[in-house]
N, C-alpha and C positions, 0 to 999 in steps of 0.2 A: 330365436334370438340371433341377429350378426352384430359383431362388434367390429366392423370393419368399416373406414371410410369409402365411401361412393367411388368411383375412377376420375371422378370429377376432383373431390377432397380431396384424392391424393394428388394429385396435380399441381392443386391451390397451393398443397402443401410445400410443395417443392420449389414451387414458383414464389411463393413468400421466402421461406428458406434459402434460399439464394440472392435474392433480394436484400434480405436482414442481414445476410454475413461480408456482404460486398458493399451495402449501403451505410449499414448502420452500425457492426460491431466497431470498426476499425474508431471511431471517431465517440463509441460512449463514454469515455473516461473522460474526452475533452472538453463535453459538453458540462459533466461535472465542476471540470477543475474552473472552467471559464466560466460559469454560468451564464450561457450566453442561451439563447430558445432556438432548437434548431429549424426555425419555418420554409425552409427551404427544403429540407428534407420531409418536412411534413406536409409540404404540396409534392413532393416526390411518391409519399405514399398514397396521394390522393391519386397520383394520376395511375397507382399500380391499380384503384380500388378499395385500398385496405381502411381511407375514411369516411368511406357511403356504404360501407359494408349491409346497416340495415335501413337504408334510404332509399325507397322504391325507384323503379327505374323513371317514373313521372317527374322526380324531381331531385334528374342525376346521377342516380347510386344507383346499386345492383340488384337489392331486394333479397341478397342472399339468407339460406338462415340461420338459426342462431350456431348448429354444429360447426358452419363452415365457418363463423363471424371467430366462433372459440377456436378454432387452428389456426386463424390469424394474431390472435391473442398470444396464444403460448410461443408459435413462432418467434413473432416481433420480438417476442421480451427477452427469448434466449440471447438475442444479438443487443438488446437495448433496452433493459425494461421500462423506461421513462417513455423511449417512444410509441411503445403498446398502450399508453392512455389515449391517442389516435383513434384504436380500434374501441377499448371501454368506453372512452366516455362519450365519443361521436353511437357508438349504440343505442346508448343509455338516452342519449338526447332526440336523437331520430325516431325511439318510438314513443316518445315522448311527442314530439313535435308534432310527425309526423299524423298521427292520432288524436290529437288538439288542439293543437296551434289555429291563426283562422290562416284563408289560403293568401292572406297578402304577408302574413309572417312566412307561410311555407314556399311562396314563390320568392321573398328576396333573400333569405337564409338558408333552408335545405341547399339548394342545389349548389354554392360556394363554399358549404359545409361539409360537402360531402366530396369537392374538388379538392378539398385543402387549403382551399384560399380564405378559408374563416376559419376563425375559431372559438367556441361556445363557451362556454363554463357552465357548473351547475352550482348555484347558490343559496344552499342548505340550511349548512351549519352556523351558528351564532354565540358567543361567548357564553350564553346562558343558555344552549339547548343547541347540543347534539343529536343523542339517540332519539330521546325525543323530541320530535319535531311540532309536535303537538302544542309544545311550549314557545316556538319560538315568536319573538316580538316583536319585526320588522313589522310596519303600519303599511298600508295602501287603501288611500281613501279614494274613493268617488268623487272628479271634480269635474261635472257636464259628463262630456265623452271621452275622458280621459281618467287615467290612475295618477294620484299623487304618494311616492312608497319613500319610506323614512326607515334608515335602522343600518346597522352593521351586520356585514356576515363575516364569517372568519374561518380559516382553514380551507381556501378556496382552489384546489387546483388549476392552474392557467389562467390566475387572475393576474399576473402581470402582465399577457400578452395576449389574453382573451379580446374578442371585435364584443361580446355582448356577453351577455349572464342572461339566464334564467332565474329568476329569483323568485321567490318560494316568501310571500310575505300574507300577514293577517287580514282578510277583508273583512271578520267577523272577529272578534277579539276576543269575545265569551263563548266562543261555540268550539276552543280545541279545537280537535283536528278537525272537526266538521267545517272552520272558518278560514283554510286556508287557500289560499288564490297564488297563481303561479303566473309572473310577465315574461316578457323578453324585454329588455333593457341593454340598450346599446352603449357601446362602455365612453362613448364619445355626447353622451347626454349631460346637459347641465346637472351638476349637482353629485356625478357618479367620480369618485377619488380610490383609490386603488392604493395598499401599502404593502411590498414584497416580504417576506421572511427569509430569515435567514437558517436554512431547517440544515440538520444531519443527514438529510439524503432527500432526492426528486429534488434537485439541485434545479436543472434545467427547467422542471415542469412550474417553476412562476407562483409557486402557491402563496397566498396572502390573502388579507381583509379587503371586503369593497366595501365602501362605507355611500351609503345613500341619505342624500339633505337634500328633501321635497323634490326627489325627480320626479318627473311628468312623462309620463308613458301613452299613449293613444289605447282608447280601450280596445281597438283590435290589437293590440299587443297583448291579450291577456293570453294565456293560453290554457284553454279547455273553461268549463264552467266553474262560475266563482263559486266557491269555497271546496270545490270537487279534487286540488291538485294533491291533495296529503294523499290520497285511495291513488291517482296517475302514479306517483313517485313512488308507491308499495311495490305498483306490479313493475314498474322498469327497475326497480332493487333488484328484482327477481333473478333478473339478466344480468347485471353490473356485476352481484357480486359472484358470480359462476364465472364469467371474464374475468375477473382479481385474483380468483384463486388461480386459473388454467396461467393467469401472467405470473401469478409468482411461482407457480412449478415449473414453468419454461425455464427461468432463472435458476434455481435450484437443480433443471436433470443437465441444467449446460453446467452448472458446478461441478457437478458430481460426477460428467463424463468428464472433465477438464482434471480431477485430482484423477479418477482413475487414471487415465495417461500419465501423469505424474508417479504413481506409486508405483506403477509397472514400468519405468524409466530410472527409477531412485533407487539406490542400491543401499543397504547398512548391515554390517556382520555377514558381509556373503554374500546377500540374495534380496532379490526387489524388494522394497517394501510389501506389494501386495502379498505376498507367501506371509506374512504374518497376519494372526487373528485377529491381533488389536487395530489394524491396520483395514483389514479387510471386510471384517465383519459391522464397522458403526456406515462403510459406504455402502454396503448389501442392504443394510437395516432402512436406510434412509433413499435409494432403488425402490425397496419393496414400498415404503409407505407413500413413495410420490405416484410410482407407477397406477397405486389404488385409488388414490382418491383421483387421478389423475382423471380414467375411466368412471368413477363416479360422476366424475362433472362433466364429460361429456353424455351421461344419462342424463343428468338433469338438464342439458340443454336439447337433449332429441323428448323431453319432457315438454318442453316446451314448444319445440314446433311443431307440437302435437295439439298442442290445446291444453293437455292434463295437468295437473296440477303440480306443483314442482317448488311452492316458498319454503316446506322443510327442508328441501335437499340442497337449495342456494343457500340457505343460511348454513348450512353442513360442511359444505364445502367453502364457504365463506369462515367460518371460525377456527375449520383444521387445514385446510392450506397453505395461509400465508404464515402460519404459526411451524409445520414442517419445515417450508422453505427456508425459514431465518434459521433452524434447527441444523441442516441438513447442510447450507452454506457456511454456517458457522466450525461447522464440525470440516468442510471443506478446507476453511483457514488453518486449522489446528492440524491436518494432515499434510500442508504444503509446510508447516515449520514456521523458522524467521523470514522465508519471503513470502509466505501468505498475507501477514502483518504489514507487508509494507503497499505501497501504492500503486506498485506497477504492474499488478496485476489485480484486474478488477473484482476481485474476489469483495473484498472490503466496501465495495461502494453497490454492489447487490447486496449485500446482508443492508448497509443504512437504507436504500433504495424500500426493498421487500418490509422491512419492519415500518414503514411508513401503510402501507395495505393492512395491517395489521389493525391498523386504527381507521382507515378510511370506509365508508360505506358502512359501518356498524365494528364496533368492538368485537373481540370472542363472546362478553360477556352479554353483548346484545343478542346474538345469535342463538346461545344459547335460550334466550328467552322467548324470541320468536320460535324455535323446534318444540320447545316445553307447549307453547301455546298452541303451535298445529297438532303435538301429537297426545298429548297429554287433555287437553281442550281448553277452549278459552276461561273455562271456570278454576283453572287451576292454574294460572301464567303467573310466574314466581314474581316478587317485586323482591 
């Protein structure tokens, strides 16, 4: 067993980390307050690497894998976590795409995707079907050589400032999960309309509804075999939500080094704060439980560049990660006093930031269901 990064990793490591603190920490609050989308910086990252991360070197990206893609993750987010959906969701899409897309979608989007100069989205979720996706009811009909897809998504990461969506709609409509077909849909397409939210946190990240009325897609836009994308979108879950968790612990151990400094600078009855128990022991408690899952999820991504099998431990680390992190930031606030509360220190816009991950890519309660289901077996998967 080594539980040690390559010399390589640790390199990368330092090389993002420095990058993240000089690039990006200085300016996340402002991206908050302004909601403006930082794309400049997000072609910044592209030219470090950090959005080709799993985009073969054929088309631009590095082919890196999935351990070094997760110390990109946790890094970025300690400085910015909105701009660490760079590294997730550009992952999540690339081996997606990369994998099925046909090669006229991977020659004109991979390789600007993975530079920074695109941006993708993935087009899921729908008013009446989240977790299960099985249910959802965007239409895409067969019209010649083309798709014609109708329907609302909703809760869409980077849909205000996305170049395209991947959308995930029914080309069989009786067949569940067996009938779902997955396009590329460029967001400059007749018919594709776009409405922003105004959410509590991922202020910057664009999220909203795209709403589709009879867009027209070329059937080499489909990506992978029709009705085959629900099983595609399982196994790149697998990856996504190991990156969610590893970004919102980034977030959470930059909290928790930022109040340590504090409590060993802050004086009350005498002596630092840290010499007290009450004081000492809830930032040790919440140390000890990021540090563990921490290294949990980086097993389940050397799970993965193995081949082995690894959806219990993403959904593992997917439902007690982002659930610490909001824990552990929060109790951050409470340990800074009356100016943790306030705005000028970002404590407060990582706890709305992180409780956003909490819901994206599956619920705890989802997760839980999928664990039940690998380890328990499929005859017993709780409803």
């Amino acid at each position: 067993m080594d539980f040690s990064f390559t010399e390589e990793q640790t390199q990368w490591r330092e090389v993002v980390r420095d990058f993240a603190r000089r690039e990006l920490a200085p300016q996340y609050t402002y991206w908050d307050r302004t909601g403006v989308f930082p794309r400049e910086l997000w072609r910044a990252m592209g030219r470090l690497g950090l959005t080709g991360l799993r985009v073969s070197e054929a088309y631009g990206g590095s082919g890196a894998d999935c351990v070094t893609t997760g110390i990109a993750a946790e890094e970025i987010a300690r400085a910015d976590f909105n701009a660490a959906y760079a590294v997730m969701l550009n992952a999540l899409l690339a081996e997606v795409m990369e994998s099925h897309a046909t090669e006229a979608v991977k020659a004109s989007w991979l390789a600007p995707m993975a530079a920074g100069e695109r941006l993708i989205a993935i087009a899921v979720t729908e008013p009446g079907a989240g977790s299960d996706v099985a249910q959802i009811s965007t239409r895409a009909e067969r019209k010649e050589n083309a798709y014609v897809l109708t329907g609302e998504k909703s809760g869409i990461s980077l849909a205000a400032v996305a170049d395209a969506f991947v959308v995930f709609a029914k080309t069989d409509p009786q067949a569940g999960a067996r009938g779902v077909s997955a396009f590329l849909v460029p967001r400059d397409a007749p018919g594709v309309e776009v409405h922003k939210y105004q959410d509590m946190g991922h202020t910057a990240v664009g999220r909203g509804s795209v709403f589709l009325d009879h867009v027209e897609v070329p059937e080499d836009y489909r990506i992978g075999d029709e009705h085959r994308a629900f099983y595609q979108l399982m196994k790149g879950f697998d990856l996504s939500r190991v990156l969610i968790c590893l970004q919102c612990l980034g977030a959470a151990m930059q909290s928790l080094e930022e109040t340590a400094d504090h409590v060993k600078r802050r004086r009350a009855f005498g002596r630092p704060l840290a010499q007290f128990q009450g004081v000492a022991f809830p930032l040790v408690e919440y140390h000890t439980w990021v540090e563990m899952i921490r290294w949990f999820s980086y097993r389940a991504l050397w799970l993965r560049d193995r081949g082995l099998p690894h959806t219990k431990e993403a959904s593992m680390c997917k439902w007690l990660g982002p659930q610490i992190a909001v824990q552990a930031i929060h109790e951050c606030i409470l340990l800074h006093g009356h100016y943790g509360y306030t705005k000028d220190l970002p404590l407060e816009q990582r706890l709305r930031d992180v409780i956003g991950l909490e819901i994206g890519d599956g619920t705890a309660q989802t997760q839980k269901m999928v664990i039940a289901r690998e380890w328990l077996g499929k005859e017993y998967k709780p409803y």
